[in-house]
N, C-alpha and C positions, 0 to 999 in steps of 0.2 A: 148296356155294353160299356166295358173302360177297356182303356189300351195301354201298354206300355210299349214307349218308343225306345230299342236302343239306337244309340250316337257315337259313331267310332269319332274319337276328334279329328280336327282338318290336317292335312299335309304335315308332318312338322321336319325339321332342318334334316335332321336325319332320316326319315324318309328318303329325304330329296337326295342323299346323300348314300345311300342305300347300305346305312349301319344300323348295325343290332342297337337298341334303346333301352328297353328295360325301365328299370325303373330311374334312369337318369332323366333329370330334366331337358327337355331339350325345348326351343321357343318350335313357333308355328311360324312356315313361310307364307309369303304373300297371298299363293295359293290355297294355303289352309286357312285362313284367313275369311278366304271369300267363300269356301266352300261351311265354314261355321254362319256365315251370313245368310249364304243361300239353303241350308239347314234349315235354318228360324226361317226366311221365307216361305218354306215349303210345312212345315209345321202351322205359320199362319193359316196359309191356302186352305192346310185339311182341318183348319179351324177345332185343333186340339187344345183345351185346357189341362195344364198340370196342376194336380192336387199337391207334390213334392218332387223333386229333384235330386239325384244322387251321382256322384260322380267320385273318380278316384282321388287321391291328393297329389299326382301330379298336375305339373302345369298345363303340359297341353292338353288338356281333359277341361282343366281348370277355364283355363280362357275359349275355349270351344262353346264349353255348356254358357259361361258368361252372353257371348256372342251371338250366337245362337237364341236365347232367351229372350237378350235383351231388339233382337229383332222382330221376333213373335212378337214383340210387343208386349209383355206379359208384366208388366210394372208393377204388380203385387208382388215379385220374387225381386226388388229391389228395394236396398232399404243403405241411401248418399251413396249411389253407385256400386253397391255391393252386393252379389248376387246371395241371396239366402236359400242356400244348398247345403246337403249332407256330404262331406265327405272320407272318404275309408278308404285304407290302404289296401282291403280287401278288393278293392274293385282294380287295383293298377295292374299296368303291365304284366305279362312272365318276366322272372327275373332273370335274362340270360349270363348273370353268373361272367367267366370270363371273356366273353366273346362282348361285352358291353364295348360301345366305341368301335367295335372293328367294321371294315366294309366288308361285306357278306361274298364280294366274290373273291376279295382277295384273303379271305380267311379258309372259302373253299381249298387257294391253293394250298395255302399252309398245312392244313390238315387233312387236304383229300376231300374232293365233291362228296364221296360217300358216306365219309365219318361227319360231316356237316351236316346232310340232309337226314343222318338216324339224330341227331342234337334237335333238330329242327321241327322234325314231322312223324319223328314216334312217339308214343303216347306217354311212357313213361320212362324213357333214357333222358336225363339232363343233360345240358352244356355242364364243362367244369363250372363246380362251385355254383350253378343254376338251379334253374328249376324245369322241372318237366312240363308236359302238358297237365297231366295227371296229377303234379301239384297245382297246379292252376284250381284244376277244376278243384280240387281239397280247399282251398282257400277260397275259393268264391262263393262255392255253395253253402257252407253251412248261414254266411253272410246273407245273402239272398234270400232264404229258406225264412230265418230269422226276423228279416229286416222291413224285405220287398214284398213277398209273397203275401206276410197277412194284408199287406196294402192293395194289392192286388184281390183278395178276396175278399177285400170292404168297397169293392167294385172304385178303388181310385184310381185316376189317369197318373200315369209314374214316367219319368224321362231320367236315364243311367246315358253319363256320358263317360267314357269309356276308353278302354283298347279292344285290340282284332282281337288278341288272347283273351281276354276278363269278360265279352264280350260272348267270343264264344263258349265258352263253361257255363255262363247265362243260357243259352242256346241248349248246350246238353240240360242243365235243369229244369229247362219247361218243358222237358220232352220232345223239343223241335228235332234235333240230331243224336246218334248215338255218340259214347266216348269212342268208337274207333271214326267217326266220320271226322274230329276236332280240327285236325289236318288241313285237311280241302273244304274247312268252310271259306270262303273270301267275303269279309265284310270293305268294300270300298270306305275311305277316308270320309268322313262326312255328308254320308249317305243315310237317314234317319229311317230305322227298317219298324216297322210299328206290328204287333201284337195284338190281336182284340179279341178280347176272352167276352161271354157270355156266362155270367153265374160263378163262376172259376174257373172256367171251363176255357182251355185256347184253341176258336172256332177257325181263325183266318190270320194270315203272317204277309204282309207283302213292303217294298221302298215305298215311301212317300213321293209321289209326283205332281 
């Protein structure tokens, strides 16, 4: 059996701040922080080794998987303090286009709860200038498909640190979810959700505790 973990990264500023992010950098707060640490704690626990690491190019991806990692203990994926990871723009955030920066409720009023939440949670309407759900999933999969998967069927352990969006379009290509479910998946912020396939085959899905 091999598993692949994904890794939403920990809390970051805007979370806490409850704006659209996108593919802006934004740092992690103290919160996220701990919750990348207790990540790698809990990866220790279920005494997973990774064969390779992928994460997006943003930062908060960036320093989660670092964190994370470097908790697990896992000192072969370091090399003078630098985490030796894959990263691809394929794996970041949705791009919410112009709603980037703004707070989510008070964008509601701007435009109306209901023209927000079809922006938000239909599959393929974008934000201005954004991206849909359904570009999400276009841009992750061919990535995956390409990248992860033959790794995945040379039976390796694989850990993709991530967003809720790049994360879920992962979710719909293993066959876990369909594209109308994309919506109402909820992956918590650095909450390590693990996959373990038999042969290629994805036998069991459950969080790390």
């Amino acid at each position: 059996m091999n598993k692949l973990v994904l890794l939403r990264h920990g809390q970051s500023q805007w979370n806490l701040e409850n704006k659209f992010t996108g593919w802006q950098d934004v740092p992690l707060t103290e919160q996220g922080i701990n919750e990348a640490r207790n990540a790698g704690k809990l990866i220790k626990k279920n005494k997973i080794k990774f064969d390779k690491i992928f994460s997006s190019v943003l930062e908060r991806a960036n320093h989660t998987a670092k964190i994370a990692v470097k908790e697990a203990e896992m000192d072969d994926f370091f090399e003078n303090d630098n985490l030796i990871y894959t990263r691809n723009q394929s794996l970041n955030e949705r791009d919410y286009g112009d709603l980037v920066g703004l707070n989510k409720a008070e964008t509601a009023e701007k435009f109306g709860k209901e023209q927000v939440h079809i922006w938000r949670r239909s599959y393929d309407t974008p934000p201005p200038n954004g991206e849909s759900l359904k570009d999400v999933v276009q841009r992750v999969s061919p990535y995956f498909t390409n990248q992860i998967k033959p790794l995945i069927l040379n039976q390796k352990n694989i850990l993709i640190v991530a967003h809720g969006n790049s994360l879920r379009a992962i979710m719909i290509e293993v066959g876990l979810h369909k594209p109308a479910d994309i919506s109402s998946i909820e992956l918590p912020t650095g909450s390590p959700f693990c996959l373990v396939y038999e042969e290629g085959k994805l036998i069991n899905d459950y969080y790390l505790d």
